[in-house]
C-alpha positions as CSV (number, residue, x, y, z in Angstrom):
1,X,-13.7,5.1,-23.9
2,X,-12.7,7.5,-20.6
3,X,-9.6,9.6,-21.2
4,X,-7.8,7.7,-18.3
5,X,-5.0,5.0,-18.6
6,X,-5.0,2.2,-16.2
7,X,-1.9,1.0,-14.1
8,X,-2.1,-3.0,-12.5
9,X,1.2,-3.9,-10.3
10,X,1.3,-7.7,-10.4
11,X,3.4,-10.5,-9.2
12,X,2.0,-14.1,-10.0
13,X,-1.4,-12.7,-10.2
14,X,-3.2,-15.5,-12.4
15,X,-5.6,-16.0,-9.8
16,X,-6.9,-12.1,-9.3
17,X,-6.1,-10.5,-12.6
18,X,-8.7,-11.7,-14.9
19,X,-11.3,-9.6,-12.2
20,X,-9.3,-6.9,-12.1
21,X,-8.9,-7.0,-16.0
22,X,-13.0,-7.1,-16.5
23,X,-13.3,-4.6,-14.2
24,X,-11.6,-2.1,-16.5
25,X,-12.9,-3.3,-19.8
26,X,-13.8,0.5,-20.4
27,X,-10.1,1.7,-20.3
28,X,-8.3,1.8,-24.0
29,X,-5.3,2.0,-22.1
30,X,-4.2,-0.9,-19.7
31,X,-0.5,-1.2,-18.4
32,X,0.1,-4.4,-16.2
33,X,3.6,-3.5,-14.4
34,X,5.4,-7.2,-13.7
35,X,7.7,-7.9,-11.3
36,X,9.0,-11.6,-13.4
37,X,5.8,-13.4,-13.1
38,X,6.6,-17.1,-13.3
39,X,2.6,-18.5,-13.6
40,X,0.1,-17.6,-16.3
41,X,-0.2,-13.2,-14.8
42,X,1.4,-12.7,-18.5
43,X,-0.7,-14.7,-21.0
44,X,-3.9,-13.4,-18.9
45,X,-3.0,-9.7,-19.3
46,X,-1.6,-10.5,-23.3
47,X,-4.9,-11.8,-24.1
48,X,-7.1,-9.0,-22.4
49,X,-4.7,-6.7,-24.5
50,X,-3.0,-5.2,-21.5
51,X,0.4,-3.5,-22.4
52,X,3.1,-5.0,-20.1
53,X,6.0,-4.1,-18.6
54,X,8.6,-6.5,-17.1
55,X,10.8,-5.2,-14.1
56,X,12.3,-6.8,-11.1
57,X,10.9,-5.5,-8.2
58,X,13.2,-3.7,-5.5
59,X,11.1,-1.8,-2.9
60,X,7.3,-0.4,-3.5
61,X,8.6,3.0,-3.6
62,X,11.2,2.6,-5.9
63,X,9.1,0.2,-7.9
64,X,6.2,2.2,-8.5
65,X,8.0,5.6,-9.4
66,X,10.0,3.9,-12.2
67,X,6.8,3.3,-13.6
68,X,5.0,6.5,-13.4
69,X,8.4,8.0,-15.0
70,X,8.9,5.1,-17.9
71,X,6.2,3.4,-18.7
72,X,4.3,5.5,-21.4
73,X,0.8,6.0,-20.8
74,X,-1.9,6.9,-23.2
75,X,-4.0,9.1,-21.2
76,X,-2.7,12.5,-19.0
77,X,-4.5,10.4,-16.2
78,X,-3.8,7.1,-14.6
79,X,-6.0,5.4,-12.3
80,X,-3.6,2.7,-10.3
81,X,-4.5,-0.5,-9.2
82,X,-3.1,-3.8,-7.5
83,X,-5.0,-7.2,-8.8
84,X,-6.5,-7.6,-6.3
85,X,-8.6,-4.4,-6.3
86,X,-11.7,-3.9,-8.8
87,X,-13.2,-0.9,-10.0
88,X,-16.9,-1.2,-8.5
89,X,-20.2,0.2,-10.4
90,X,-19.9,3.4,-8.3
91,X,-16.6,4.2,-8.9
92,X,-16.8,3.6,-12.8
93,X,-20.0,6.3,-13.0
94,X,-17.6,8.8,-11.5
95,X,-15.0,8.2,-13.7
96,X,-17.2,8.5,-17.0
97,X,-18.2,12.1,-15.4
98,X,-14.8,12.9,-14.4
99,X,-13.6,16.1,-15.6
100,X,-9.9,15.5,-16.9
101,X,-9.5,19.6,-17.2
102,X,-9.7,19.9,-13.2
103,X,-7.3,21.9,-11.5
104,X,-6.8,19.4,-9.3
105,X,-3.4,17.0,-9.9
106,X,-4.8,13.9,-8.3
107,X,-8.2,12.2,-6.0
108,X,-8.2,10.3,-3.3
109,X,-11.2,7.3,-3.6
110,X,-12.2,5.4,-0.9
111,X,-11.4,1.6,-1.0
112,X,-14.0,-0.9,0.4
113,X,-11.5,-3.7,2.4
114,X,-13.5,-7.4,2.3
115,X,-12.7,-9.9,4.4
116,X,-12.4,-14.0,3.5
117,X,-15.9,-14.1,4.3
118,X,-17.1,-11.1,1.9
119,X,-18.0,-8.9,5.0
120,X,-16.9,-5.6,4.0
121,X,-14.2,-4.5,6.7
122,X,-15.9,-0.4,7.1
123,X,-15.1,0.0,11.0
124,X,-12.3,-1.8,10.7
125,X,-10.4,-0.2,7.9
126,X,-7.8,2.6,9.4
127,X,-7.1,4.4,6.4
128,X,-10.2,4.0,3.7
129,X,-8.9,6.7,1.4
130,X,-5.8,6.8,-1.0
131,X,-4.6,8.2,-4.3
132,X,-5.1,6.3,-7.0
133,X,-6.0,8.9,-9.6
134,X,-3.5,11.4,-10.9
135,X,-1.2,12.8,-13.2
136,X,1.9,10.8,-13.1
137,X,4.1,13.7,-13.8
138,X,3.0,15.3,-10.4
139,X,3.1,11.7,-8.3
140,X,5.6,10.3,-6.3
141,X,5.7,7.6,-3.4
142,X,8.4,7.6,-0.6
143,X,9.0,4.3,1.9
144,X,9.9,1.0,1.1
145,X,6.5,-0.7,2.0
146,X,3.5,0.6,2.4
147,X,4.2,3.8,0.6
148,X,3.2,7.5,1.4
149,X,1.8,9.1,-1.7
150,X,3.6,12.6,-2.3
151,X,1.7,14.7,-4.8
152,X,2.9,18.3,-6.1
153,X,-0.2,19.9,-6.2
154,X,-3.9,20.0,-5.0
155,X,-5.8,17.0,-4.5
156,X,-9.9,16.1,-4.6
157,X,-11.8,13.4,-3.8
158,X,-13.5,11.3,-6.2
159,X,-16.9,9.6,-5.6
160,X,-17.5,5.6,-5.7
161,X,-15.6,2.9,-4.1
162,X,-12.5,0.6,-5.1
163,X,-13.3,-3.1,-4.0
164,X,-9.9,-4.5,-2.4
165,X,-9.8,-8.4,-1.5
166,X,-6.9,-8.6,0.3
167,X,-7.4,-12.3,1.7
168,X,-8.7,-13.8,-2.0
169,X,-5.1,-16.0,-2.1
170,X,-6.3,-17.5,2.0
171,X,-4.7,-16.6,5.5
172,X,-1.5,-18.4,4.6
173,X,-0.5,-15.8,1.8
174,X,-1.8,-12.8,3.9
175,X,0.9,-13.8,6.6
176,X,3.6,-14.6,4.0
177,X,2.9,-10.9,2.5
178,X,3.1,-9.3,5.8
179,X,5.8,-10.7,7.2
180,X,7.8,-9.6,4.2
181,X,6.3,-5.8,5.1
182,X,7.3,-6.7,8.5
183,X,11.1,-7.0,6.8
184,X,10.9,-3.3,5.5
185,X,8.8,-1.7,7.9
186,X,11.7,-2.7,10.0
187,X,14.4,-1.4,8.0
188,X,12.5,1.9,8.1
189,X,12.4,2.0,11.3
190,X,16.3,1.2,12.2
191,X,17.0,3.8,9.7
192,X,14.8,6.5,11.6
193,X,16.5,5.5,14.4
194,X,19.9,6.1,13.3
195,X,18.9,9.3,11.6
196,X,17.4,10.6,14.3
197,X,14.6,11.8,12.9
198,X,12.3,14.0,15.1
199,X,8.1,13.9,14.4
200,X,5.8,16.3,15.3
201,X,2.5,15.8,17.3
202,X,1.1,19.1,16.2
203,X,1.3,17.8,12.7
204,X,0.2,14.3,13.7
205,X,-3.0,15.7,14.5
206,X,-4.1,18.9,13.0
207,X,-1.8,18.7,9.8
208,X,-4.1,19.2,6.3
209,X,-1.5,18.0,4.6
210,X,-2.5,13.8,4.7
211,X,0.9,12.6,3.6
212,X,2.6,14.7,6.2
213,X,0.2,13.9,8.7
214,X,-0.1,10.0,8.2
215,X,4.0,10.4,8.1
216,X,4.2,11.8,11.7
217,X,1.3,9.5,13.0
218,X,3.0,6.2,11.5
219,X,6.6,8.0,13.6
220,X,5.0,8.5,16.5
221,X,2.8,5.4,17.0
222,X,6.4,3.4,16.3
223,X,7.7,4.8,19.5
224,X,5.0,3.9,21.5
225,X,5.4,0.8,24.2
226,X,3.0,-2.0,23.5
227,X,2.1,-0.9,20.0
228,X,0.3,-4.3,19.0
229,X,-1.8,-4.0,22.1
230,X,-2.6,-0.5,21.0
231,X,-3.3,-1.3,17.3
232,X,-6.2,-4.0,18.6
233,X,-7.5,-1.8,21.2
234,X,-7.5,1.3,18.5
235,X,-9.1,-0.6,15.9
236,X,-11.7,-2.5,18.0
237,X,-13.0,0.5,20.3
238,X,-12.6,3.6,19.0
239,X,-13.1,2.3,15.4
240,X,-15.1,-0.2,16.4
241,X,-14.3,-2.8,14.2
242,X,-16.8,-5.0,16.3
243,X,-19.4,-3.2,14.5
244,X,-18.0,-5.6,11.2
245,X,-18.5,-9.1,13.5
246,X,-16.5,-11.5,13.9
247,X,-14.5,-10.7,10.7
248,X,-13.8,-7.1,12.6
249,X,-12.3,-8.4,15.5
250,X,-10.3,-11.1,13.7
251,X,-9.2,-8.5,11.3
252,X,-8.2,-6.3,14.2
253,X,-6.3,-9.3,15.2
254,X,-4.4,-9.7,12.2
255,X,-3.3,-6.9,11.8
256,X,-1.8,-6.6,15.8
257,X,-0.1,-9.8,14.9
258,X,1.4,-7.5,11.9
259,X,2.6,-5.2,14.3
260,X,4.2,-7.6,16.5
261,X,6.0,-8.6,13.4
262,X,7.4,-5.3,13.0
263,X,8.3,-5.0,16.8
264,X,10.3,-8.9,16.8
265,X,12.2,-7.8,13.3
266,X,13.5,-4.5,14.7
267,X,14.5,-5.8,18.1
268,X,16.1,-8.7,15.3
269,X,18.1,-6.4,13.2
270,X,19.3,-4.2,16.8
271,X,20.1,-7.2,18.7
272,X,22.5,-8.1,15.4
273,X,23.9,-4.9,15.5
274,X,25.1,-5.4,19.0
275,X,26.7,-9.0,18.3
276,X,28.1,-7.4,15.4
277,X,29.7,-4.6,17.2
278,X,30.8,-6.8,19.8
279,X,32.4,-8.9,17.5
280,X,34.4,-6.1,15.7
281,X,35.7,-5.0,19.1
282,X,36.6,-8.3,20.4
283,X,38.2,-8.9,16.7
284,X,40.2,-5.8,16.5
285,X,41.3,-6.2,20.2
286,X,43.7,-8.5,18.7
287,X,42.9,-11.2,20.7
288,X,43.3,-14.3,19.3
């Protein structure tokens, strides 16, 4: 067995967890973090002889650093993943050479996106590389949704590729999912707004820092006019996600639509705002 522990998040996962589960047979140390499954995620990951821990789920952020700091793991490593990710051949031969006495603190691996049709999403994917290896003591994630990784210390990159099947539940749960990150993407944004925070296009680009950087791109691009246009365009011809077919451009698609979510729930929760303040004023005017 590999000196690593492994960390699942899972929410009604019945369908996608047994994969995952086989996928890390090797691991003598498998935590499956609930968020109050109601299905069979539970009895799957009790008879693979997972260790689980039940939590209500508030925001990813939030939700994954309670973890790293309670759940006790095994291992001075942990390699996290979501159910519907598997650990592919490649990635496993790394991880049996892996040298647990590196200086580094955690490694970035490179995660292969497939689409419904298996095509394997490389132009298409915008950011192919995250942390998912690390010493939990020296990890932390910051945002609501679609967290930024903060890491207090020096981080490597680790060969082999994590297989991510983000459309295995259909087109009707990928919508469903994302218009729910729509919700706090939002909510990030209106609080930027109101903070006023300030981002930098000199970090943007030549930061070499990648949380700070990805950080002042994802501020930046959310001032920009037309951002869903934008995305597509991005996505389709300078990373050519034509190159991928049909399931490139679809996937390019998608994921404008996503944006447009974002842009129709912020303009929501301002235009609310407005009627609310209007409504204070007109009520405290003392007219009846």
């Amino acid at each position: 067995m590999l000196g690593i522990s492994v960390l699942i998040l899972t929410k009604n996962e019945e369908q996608d967890l047994p994969g995952c589960l086989a996928s890390v047979q090797w691991c003598d140390d498998v935590h499956v973090f609930d968020s109050l499954s109601d299905d069979k995620t539970l009895a799957i990951a009790a008879v693979a002889g997972a260790t689980i821990t039940s939590r209500k789920f508030e925001n990813w952020s939030a939700h994954q650093n309670w973890g790293l700091q309670n759940i006790p793991f095994k291992h001075s490593w942990v390699l996290y993943i979501d159910a519907d990710e598997r650990v592919s051949e490649s990635l496993y031969q790394a991880l049996q050479a892996f040298d647990t006495t590196t200086a580094n603190v955690a490694f970035e691996i490179q995660r292969r996106d497939f689409a419904w049709n298996g095509v394997w999403l490389k132009h298409s994917q915008i950011s192919p590389f995250y942390i998912r290896l690390f010493r939990p003591q020296k990890m932390r994630y910051e945002r609501l949704v679609n967290p930024l990784s903060v890491v207090d210390g020096q981080v490597g990159k680790l060969k082999g590729y994590l297989d991510h099947y983000p459309f295995s539940k259909g087109f009707k749960f990928w919508f469903s999912r994302h218009l729910s990150y729509a919700d706090m993407e939002a909510a990030i944004r209106i609080e930027e707004i109101g903070a006023g925070k300030r981002f930098s296009l000199k970090k943007a680009i030549f930061s070499t820092d990648f949380t700070e950087k990805r950080y002042h791109q994802k501020g930046l691009f959310y001032k920009l006019p037309g951002r869903p246009l934008i995305k597509w365009s991005y996505m389709v011809f300078i990373r050519m996600a034509f190159l991928d077919g049909v399931a490139g451009v679809t996937y390019a698609t998608l994921q404008s639509i996503y944006e447009y979510f974002i842009v129709l729930k912020t303009k929501e929760i301002l235009g609310n705002g407005v009627k609310n303040k209007q409504t204070d004023i007109f009520t405290n005017s003392g007219v009846d």
